[in-house]
PAZAPA-4460 file (N, C-alpha, C; in steps of 0.05 Angstrom, whole numbers, plus 32768, in hexadecimal, padded with zeros to 4 digits):
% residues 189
    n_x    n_y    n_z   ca_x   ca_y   ca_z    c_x    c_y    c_z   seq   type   mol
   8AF4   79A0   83BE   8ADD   798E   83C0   8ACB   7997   83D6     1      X     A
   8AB1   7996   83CE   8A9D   79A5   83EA   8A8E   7986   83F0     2      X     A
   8A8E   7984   840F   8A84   796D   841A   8A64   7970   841C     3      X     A
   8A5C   795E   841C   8A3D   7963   8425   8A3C   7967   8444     4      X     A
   8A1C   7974   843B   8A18   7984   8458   8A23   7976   8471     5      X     A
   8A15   795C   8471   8A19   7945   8489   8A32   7947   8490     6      X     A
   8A49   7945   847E   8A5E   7939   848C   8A73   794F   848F     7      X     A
   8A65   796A   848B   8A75   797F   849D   8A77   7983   84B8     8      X     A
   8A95   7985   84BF   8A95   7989   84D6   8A80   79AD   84E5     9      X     A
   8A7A   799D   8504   8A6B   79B3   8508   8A6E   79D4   8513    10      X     A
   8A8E   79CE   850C   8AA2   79D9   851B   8AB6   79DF   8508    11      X     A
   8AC3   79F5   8504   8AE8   79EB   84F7   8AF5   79E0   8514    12      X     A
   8B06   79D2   850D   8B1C   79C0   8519   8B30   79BF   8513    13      X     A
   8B41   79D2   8523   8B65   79CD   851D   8B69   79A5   8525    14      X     A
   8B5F   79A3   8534   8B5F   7983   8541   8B61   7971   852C    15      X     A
   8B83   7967   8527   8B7B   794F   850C   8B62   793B   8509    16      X     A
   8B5F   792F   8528   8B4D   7924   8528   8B34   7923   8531    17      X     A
   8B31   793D   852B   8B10   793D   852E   8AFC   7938   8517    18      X     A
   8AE3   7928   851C   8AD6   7921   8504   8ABD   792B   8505    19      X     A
   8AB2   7926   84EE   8A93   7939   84EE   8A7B   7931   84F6    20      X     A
   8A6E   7940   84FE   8A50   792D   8511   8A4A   7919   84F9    21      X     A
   8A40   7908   84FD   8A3A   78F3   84E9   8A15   78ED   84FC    22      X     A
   8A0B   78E9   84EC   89E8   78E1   84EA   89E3   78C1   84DC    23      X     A
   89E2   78B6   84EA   89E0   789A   84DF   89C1   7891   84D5    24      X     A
   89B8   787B   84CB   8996   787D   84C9   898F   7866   84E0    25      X     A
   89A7   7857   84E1   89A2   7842   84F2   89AB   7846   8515    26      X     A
   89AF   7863   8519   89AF   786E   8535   899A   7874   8538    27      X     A
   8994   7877   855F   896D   787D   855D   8977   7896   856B    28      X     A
   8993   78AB   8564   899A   78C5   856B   89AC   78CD   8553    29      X     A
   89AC   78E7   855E   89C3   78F2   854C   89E7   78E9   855F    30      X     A
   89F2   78E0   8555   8A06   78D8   8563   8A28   78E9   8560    31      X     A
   8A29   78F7   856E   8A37   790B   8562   8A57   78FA   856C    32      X     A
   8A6C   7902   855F   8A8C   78F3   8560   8AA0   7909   8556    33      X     A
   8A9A   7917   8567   8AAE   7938   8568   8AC8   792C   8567    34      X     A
   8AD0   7919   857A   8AE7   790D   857A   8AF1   78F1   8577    35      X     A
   8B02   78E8   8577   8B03   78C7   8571   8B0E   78C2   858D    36      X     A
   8B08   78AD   85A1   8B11   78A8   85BB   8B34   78A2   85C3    37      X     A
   8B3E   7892   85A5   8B51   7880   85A6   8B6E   7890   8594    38      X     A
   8B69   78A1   8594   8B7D   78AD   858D   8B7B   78CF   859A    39      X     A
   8BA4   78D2   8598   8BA4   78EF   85AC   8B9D   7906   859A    40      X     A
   8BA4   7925   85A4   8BA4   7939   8590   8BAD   7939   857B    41      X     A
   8BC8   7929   857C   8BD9   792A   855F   8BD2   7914   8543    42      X     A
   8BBA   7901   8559   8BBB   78E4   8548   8BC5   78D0   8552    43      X     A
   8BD7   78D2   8560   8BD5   78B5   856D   8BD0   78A1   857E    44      X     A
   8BCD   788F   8571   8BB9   787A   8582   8BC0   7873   859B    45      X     A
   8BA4   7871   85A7   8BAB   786C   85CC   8B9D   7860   85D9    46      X     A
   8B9B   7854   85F3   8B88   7847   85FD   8B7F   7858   860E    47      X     A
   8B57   7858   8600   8B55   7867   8618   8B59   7867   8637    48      X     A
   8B55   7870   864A   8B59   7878   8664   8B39   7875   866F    49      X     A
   8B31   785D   867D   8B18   785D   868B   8B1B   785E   86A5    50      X     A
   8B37   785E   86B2   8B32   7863   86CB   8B23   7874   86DA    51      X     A
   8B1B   7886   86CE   8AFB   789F   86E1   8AE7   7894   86D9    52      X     A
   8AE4   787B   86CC   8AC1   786F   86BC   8AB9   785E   86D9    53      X     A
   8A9D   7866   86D7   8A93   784F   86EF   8A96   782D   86E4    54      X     A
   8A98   781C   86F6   8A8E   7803   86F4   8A73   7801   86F0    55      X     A
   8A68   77F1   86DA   8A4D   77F7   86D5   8A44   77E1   86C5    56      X     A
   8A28   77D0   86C8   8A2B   77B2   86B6   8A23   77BC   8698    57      X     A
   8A27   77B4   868C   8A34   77B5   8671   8A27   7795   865E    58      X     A
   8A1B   779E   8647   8A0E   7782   8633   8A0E   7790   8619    59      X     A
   8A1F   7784   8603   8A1E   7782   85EA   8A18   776B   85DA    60      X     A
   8A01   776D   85C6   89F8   7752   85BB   8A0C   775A   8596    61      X     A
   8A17   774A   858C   8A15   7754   8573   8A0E   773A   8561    62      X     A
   8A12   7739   8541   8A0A   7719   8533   8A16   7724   8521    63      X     A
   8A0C   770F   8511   8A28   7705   84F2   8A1F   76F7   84E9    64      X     A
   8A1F   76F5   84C8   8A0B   76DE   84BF   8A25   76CF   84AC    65      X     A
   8A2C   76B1   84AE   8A3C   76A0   849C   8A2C   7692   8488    66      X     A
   8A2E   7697   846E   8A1F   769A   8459   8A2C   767C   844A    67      X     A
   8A18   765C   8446   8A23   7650   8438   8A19   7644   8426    68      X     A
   8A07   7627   8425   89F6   761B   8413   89ED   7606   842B    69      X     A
   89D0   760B   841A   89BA   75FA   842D   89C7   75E3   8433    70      X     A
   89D8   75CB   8421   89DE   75B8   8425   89F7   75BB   8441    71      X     A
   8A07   75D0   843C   8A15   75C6   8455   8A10   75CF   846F    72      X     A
   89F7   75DD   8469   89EB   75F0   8486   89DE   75C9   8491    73      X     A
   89CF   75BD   8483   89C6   75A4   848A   89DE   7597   8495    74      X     A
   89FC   758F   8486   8A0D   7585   8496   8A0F   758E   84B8    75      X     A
   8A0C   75B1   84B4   8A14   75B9   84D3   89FE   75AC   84DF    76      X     A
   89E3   75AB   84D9   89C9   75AC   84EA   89D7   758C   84FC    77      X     A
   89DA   7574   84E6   89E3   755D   84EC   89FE   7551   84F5    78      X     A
   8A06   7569   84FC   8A27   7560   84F8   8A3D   7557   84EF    79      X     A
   8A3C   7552   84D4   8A41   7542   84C9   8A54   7542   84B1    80      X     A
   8A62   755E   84BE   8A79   7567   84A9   8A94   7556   84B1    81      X     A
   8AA5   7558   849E   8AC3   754D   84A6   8AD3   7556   84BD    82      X     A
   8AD3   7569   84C4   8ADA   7574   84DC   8AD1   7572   84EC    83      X     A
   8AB4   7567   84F1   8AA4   7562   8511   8A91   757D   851B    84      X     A
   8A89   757D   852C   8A7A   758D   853B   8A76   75A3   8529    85      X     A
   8A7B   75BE   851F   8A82   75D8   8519   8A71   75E3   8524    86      X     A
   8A56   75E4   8533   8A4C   75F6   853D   8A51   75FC   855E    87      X     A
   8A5A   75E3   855E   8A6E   75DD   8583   8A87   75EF   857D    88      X     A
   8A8F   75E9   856C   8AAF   75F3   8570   8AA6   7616   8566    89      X     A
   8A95   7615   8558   8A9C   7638   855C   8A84   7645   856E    90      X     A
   8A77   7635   857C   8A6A   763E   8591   8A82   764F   85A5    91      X     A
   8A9B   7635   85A6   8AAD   7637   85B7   8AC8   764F   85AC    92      X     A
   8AC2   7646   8596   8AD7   7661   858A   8ACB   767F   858C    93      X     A
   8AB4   7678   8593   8AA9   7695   8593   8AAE   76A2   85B3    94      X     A
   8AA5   7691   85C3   8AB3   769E   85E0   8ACB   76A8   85E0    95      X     A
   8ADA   768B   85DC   8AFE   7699   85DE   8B02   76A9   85CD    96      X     A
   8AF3   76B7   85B7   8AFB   76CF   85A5   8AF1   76E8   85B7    97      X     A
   8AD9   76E5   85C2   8AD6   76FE   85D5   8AE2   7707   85F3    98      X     A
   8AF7   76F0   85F7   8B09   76EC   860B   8B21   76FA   8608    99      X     A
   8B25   76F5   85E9   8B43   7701   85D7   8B3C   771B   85CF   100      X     A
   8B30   771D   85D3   8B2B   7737   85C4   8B44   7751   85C5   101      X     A
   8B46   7758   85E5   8B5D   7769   85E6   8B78   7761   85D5   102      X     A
   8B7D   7742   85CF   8B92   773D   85C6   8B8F   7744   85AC   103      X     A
   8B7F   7745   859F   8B70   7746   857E   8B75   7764   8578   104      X     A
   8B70   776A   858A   8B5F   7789   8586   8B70   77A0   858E   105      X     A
   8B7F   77AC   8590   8B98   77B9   859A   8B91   77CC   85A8   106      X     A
   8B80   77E7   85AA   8B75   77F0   85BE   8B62   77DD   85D0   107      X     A
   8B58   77CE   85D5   8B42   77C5   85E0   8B4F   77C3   85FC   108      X     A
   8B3A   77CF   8615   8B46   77C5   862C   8B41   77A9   8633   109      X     A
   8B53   77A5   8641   8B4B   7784   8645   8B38   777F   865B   110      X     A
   8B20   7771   865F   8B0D   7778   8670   8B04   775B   867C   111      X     A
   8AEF   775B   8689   8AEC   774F   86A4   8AC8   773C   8697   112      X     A
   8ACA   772C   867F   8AB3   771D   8678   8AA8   7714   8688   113      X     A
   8A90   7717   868F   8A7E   770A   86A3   8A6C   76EE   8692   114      X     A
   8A65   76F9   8677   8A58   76E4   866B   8A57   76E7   8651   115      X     A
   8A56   76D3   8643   8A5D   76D2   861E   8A49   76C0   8621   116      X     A
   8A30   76C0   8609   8A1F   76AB   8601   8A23   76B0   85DF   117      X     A
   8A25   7697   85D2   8A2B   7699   85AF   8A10   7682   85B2   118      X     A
   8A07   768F   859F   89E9   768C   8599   89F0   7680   856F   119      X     A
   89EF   766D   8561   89F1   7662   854C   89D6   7655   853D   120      X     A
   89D3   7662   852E   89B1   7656   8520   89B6   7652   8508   121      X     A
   89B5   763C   84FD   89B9   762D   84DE   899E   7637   84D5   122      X     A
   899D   7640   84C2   8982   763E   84B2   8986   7643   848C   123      X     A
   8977   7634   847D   897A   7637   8466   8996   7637   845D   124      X     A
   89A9   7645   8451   89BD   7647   8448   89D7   7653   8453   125      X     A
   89CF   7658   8471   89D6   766A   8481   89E1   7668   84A1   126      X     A
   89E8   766B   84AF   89ED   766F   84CB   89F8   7683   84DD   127      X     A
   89E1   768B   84DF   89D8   76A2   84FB   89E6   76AC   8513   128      X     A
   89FA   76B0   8519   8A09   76BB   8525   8A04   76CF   8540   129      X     A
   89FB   76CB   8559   89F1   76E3   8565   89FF   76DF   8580   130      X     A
   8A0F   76EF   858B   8A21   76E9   85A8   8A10   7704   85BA   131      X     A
   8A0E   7703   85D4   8A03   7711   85E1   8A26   7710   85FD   132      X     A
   8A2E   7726   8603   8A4C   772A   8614   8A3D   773D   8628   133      X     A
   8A48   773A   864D   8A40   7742   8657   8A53   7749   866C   134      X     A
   8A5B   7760   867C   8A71   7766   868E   8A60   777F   8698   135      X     A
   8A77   777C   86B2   8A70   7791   86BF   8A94   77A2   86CB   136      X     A
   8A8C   77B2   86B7   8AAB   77C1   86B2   8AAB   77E2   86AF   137      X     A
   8AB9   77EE   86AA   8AC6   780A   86A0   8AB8   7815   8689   138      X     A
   8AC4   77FA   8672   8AB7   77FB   8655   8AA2   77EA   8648   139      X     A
   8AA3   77ED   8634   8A8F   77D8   8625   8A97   77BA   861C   140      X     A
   8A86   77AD   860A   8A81   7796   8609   8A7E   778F   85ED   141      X     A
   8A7A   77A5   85D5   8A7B   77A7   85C4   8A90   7792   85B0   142      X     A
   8AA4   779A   85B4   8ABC   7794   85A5   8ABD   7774   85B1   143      X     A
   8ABD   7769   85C2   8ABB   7758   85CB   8A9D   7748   85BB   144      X     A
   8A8D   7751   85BB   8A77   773F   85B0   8A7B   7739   858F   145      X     A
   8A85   7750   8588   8A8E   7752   8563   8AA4   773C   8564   146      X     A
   8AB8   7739   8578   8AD0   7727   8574   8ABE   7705   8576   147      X     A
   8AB2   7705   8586   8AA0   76ED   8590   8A97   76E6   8573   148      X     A
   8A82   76F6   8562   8A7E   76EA   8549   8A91   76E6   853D   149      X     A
   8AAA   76F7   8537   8AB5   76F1   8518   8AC7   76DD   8525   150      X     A
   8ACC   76D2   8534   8ADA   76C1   8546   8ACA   76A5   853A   151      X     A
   8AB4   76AC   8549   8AA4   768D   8541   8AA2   768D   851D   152      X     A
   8A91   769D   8512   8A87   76A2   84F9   8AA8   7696   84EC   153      X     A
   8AC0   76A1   84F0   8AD6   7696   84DA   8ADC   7676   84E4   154      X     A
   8AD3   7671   84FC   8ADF   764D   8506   8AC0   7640   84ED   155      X     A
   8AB2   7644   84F5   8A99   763E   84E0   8AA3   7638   84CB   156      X     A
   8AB4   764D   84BA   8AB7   7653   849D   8AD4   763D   8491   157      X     A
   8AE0   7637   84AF   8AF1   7621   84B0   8AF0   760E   84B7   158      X     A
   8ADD   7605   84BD   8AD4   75ED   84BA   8ABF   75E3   84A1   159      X     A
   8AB7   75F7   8499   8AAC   75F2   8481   8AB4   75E9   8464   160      X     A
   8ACF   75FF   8468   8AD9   7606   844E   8AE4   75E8   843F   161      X     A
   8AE0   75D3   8442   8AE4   75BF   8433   8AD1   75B7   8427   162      X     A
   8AB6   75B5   842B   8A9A   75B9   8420   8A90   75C6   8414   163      X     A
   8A9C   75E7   8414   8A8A   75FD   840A   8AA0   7613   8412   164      X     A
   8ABB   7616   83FD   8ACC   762A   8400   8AC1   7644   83FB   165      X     A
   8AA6   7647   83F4   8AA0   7669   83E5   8A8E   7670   8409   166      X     A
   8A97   7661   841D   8A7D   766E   8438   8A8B   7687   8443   167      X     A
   8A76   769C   8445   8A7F   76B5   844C   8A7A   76BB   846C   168      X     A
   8A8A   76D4   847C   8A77   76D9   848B   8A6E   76F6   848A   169      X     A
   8A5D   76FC   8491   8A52   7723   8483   8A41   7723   849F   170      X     A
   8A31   773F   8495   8A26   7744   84AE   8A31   774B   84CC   171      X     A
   8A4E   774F   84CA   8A49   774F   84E9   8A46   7767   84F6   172      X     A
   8A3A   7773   8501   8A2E   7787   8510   8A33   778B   8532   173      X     A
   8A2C   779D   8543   8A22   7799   855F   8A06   77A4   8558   174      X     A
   89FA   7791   856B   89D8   779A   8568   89D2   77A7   857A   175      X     A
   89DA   77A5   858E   89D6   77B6   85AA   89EE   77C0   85BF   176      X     A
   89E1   77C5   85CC   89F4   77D5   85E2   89E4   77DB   85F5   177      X     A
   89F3   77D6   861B   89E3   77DD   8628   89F6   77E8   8640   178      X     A
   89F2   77FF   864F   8A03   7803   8667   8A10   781D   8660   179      X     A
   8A28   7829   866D   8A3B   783D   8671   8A32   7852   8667   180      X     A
   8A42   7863   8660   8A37   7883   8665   8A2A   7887   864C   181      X     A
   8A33   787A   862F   8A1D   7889   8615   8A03   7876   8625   182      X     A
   89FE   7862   8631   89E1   785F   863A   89D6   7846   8621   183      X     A
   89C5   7836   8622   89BD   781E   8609   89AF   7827   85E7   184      X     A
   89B9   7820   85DC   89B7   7820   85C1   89B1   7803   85B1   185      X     A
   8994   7800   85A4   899E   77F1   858E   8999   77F1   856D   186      X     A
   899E   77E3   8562   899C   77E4   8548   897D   77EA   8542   187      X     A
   897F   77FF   8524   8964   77F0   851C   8960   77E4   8508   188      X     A
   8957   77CF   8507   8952   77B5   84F7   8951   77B9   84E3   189      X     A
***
């Protein structure tokens, strides 16, 4: 089987795990991933080692959209589902998910949150999802902001699900990135 051009490596590689430059459309670079961070020569998985990384402040925003029907997006607006609050409680589920994260997440270092904001916007059929995570650490903030939505976005989808069992959540993304050595990145729209 002959690969396309793109996803040849740029190099041969005895290295099991080396992978091929990849070109994204929604990078504003070419982002090259010669290697994978989290695993050794042979393949297996590891945590990386940031003890030589500077301390440095650190902000990842990411969102997530929970997809349901106008009628019970109006229950959330008013509160007025069987379960109470839902946009309180997964305001709040959304912090403690970017708190948990290391526990969730099996490489993740466990890190030093300075600030979690979960940002929730009902509109039309829908609810908007956007957490902004902020530290000043080793590593990033990333994985932590992704845990913050699907954290909140699934408490949403449980408190719903007696009203409207088909509510999804999709979308979730990181939109940005700001700090440490690759330097800030964000999406493009």
């Amino acid at each position: 089987m002959v690969m396309p051009t793109i996803l040849r490596p740029a190099r041969p590689s005895r290295n099991p795990v080396a992978v091929p430059r990849v070109t994204r459309g929604d990078y504003p670079r070419r982002v090259s991933t010669q290697k994978l961070t989290h695993v050794d020569a042979t393949g297996a998985a590891r945590m990386v080692d940031v003890t030589g990384k500077d301390v440095t402040a650190r902000e990842a925003r990411a969102a997530g959209v929970v997809r349901t029907t106008a009628e019970v997006v109006s229950l959330l607006a008013e509160g007025a589902l069987p379960k109470g609050d839902a946009l309180g409680v997964a305001r709040v589920a959304g912090i403690m998910g970017a708190k948990r994260t290391p526990d969730l997440i099996p490489l993740c270092h466990p890190i030093a949150l300075h600030g979690v904001q979960v940002a929730l916007e009902p509109a039309g059929d829908r609810v908007t999802i956007t957490v902004t995570a902020r530290t000043a650490d080793r590593t990033g903030v990333e994985m932590e902001a992704l845990t913050a939505v699907a954290a909140a976005g699934l408490t949403l989808i449980d408190m719903i699900k007696a009203v409207d069992p088909s509510a999804t959540l999709d979308d979730v993304r990181v939109l940005s990135k700001k700090g440490g050595k690759t330097g800030d990145w964000e999406r493009d729209r």
